[in-house]
N, C-alpha and C positions, 0 to 999 in steps of 0.2 A: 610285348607280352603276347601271348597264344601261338599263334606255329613257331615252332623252334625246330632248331634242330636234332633230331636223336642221333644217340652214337651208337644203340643198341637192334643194330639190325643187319641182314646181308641180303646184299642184290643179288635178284635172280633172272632167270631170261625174262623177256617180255614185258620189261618194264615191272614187274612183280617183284616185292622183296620180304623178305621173314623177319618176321620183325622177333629178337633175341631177348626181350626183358621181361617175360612171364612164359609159363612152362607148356602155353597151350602154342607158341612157336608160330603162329600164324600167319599163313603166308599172305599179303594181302597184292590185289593189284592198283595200275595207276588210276587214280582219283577213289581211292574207298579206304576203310576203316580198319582194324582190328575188331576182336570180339568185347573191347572195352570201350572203344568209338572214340576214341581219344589221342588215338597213334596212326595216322592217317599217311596212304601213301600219295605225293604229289610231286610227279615226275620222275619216279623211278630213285626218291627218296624218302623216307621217314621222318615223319614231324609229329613233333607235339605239340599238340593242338592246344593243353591245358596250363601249359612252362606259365608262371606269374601269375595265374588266374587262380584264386582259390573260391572255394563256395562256402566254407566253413572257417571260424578261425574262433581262439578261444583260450583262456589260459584254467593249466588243471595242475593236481596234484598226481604228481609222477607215479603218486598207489593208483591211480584210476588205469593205467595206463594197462595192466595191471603190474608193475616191478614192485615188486618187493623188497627187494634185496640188493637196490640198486639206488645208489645216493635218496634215503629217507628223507622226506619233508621238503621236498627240491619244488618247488613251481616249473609248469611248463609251458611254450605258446605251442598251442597244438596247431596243427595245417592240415585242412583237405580242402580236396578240390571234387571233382563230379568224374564220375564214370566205375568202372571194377570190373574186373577179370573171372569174378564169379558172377552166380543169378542165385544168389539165398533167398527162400523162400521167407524169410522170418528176420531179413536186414531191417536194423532198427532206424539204421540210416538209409533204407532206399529212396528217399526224395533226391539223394545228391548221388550215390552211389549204383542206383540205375539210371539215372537221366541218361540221355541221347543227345542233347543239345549242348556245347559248351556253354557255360554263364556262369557269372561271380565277379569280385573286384580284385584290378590289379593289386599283386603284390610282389616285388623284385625281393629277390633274395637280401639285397642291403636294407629294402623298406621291414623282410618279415624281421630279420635278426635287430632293426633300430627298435623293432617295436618288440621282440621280447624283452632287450635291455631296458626300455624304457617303461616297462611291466615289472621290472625285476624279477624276470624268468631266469632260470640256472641253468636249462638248457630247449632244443623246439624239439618236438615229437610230427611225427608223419601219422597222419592217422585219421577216422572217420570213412573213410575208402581207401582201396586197398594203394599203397604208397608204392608199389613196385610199379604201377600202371606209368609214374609219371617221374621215373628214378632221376632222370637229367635236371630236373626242376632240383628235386630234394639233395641231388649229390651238390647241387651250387650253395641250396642254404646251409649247407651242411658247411663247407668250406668257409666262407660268411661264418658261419656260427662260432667254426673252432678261433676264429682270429679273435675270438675278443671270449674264450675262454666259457664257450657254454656248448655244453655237450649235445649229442643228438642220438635217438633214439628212434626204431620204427614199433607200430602196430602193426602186423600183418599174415596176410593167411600163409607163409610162407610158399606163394606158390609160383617160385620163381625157378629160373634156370642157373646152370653153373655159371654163363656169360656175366647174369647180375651180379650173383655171388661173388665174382671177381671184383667185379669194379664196386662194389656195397661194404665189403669187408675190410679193408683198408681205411675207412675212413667213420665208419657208425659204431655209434660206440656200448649200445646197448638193442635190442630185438627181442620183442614180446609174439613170439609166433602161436597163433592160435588155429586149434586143432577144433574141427567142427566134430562132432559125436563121435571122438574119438579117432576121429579118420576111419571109422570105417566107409567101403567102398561102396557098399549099397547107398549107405545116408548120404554119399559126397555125392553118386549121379542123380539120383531122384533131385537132392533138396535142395544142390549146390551148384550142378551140371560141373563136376569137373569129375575126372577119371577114377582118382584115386588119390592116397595120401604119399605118394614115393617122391615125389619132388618136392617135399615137405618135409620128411623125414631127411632128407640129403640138404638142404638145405639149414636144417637147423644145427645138424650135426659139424658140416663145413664152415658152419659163421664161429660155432663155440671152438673149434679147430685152431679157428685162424686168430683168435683171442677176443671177439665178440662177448662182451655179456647176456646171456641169452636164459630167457623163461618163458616157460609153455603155458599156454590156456588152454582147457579143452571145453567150449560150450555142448553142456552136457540138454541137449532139447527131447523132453519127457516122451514116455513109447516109444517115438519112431527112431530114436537116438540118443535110448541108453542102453549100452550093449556093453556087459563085463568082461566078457573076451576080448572085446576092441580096447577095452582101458586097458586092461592087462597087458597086451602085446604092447600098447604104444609105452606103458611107465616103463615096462622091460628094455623099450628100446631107449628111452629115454636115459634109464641108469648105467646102460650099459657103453652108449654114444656121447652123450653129454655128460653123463656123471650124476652120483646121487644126491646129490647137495643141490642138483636145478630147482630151483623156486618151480611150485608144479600149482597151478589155477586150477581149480574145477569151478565153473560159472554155471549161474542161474539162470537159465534164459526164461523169457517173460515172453506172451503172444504177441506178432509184429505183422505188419504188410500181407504176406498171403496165408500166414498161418496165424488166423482167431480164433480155433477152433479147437486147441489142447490148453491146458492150465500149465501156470506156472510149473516151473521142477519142482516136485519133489522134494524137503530138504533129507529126509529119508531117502533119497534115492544120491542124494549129493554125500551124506555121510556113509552110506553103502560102497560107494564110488568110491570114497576117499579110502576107508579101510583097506580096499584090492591096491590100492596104488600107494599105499603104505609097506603093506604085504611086498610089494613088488622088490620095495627097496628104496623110496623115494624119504628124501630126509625132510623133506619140506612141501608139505603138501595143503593147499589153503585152497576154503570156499571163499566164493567169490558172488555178491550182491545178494548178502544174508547177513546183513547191519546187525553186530551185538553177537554172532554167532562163536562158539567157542576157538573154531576150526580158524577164523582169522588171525589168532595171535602168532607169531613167531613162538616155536620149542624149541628149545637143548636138545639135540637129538640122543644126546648122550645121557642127561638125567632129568628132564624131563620139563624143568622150571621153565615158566613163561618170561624169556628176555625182551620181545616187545610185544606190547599188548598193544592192540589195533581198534579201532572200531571205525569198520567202512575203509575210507580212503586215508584217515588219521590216525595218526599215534598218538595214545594218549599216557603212554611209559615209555620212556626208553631203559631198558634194563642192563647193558652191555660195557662192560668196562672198558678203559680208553682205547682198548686193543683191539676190540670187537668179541672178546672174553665172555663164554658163561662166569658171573663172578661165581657162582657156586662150584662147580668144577673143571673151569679154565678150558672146556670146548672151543675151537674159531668157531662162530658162527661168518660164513662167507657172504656177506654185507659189504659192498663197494659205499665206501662214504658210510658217514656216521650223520644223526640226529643235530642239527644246528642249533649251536643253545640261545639262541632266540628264536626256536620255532614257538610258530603261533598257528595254529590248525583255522583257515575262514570260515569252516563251520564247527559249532561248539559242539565236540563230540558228549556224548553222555559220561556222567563223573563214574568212576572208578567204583566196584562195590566196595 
């Protein structure tokens, strides 16, 4: 466990090499880091510093994740480890997510997948920091995972390169790419330090290409990053690249780490949001950590009835006939996997009016 091997990198003179698995390309030289601190060059090769080591681990409900529309009611063993490719000002996970120091307990791909099975997890998710930083790790649990019949999915800010995208897409089987303020470019340098949203946007469009299940978030963070033009260009792209049926997240963001000093969103400002990106053409458009809110349930796009009603991370109807059917007027609703009929939600959502 810890320095490993990566395969995501090219030798350059002088012992210097670029490292190829996120989109900031960074060329590092012999004995130093990447901008994640985590992919380190030693000897005129690329290692990964964090393979087996996680700092985080934990089992969720695959709505957390946020999927919606992707195998309902699934249990998941989630995995992160420490470092990330961004600097968000407002990461609710920065204790693990900007560390500089490797730390955490070993876990080998055969240890994480014994222990989803042995959680009765359905499939392991990448996530808490960004999962691209440390792809050779997760492309091995992944492997591990499929053999015994549990799927894998990332969380991630998609801000990776075509290189990843290559070797990522053959083998994952769902991606929750989430879009900070919309990607607009001003919010990504100030708040995120990265360039801009276009390795994002090519990236999410190329994973749902290649047969990827794939759903956008957009953490919508109040004044400084909510901007209607930015939503609008992104659902436009969205509908027109992915398709209009993408599961589309608008989240809450709550004050974190360098940003105490703005209030919660708006949920006025998240159902404003959500109307532009309705408008756009999006068929599936949900708020996201606004417990009880109407905006959570799955709709018909077609007549309008609520086939699954949600609360939070749980379903508390499934309304969908054995096909994935509006029973009312026979619409698909595009739901990979159906509601297990012995699901049981571990926290008791609130009863039904």
């Amino acid at each position: 466990m810890g320095a490993h091997p990566a395969t995501l990198f090219q030798p350059l003179a002088e012992g210097k090499v670029r490292c190829t698995a996120c989109a900031r390309y960074c060329v590092i030289p012999n004995g130093s880091h990447g901008f994640c601190y985590v992919r380190s060059n030693e000897g005129g090769a690329l290692k990964l510093l964090t393979y087996g080591i996680v700092a985080a681990v934990q089992v969720d409900p695959v709505e957390k994740k946020p999927l919606s529309h992707f195998h309902p009611g699934a249990r998941v063993f989630s995995i992160g480890t420490v470092g990330c490719n961004w600097r968000c000002q407002y990461c609710q996970n920065a204790e693990i997510s900007q560390e500089q120091v490797v730390q955490g307990r070993a876990l080998s791909p055969q240890e994480a997948v014994r222990s989803a099975r042995e959680l009765e997890c359905d499939g392991v998710t990448f996530t808490y920091n960004e999962p691209t930083i440390f792809i050779e790790y997760a492309l091995d649990v992944i492997a591990e995972a499929h053999r015994y019949g549990l799927f894998a999915n990332f969380v991630t800010n998609g801000y990776m390169t075509p290189e990843a995208v290559d070797v990522l897409a053959p083998h994952l089987d769902a991606i929750s790419i989430d879009f900070k303020g919309s990607g607009e470019e001003g919010f990504m340098r100030r708040y995120i330090t990265a360039k801009g949203p276009a390795p994002i946007l090519s990236t999410s469009a190329e994973l749902a290409r290649r047969g990827v299940h794939v759903e956008v978030t957009d953490l919508i963070v109040p004044e400084v990053g909510e901007d209607d033009a930015a939503l609008d260009r992104l659902a436009r792209f969205v509908v027109k690249e992915i398709g209009p049926e993408t599961p589309f997240h608008l989240l809450r963001w709550h004050p974190d780490y360098k940003m105490m000093d703005l209030p919660q969103t708006p949920i006025r400002t998240l159902e404003r949001l959500h109307k532009i990106a309705k408008e756009a053409g999006l068929e599936y458009v949900y708020l996201g950590n606004v417990w009880g809110h109407p905006f959570e349930h799955t709709y018909c796009p077609e007549c309008g009835r609520i086939v699954v009603d949600r609360y939070g991370f749980f379903i508390r109807r499934w309304g969908l006939d054995k096909d994935g059917d509006c029973p009312d007027c026979g619409h698909h609703i595009p739901i990979v996997g159906s509601l297990p009929s012995d699901y049981e939600p571990t926290f008791a959502p609130l009863p039904l009016a």
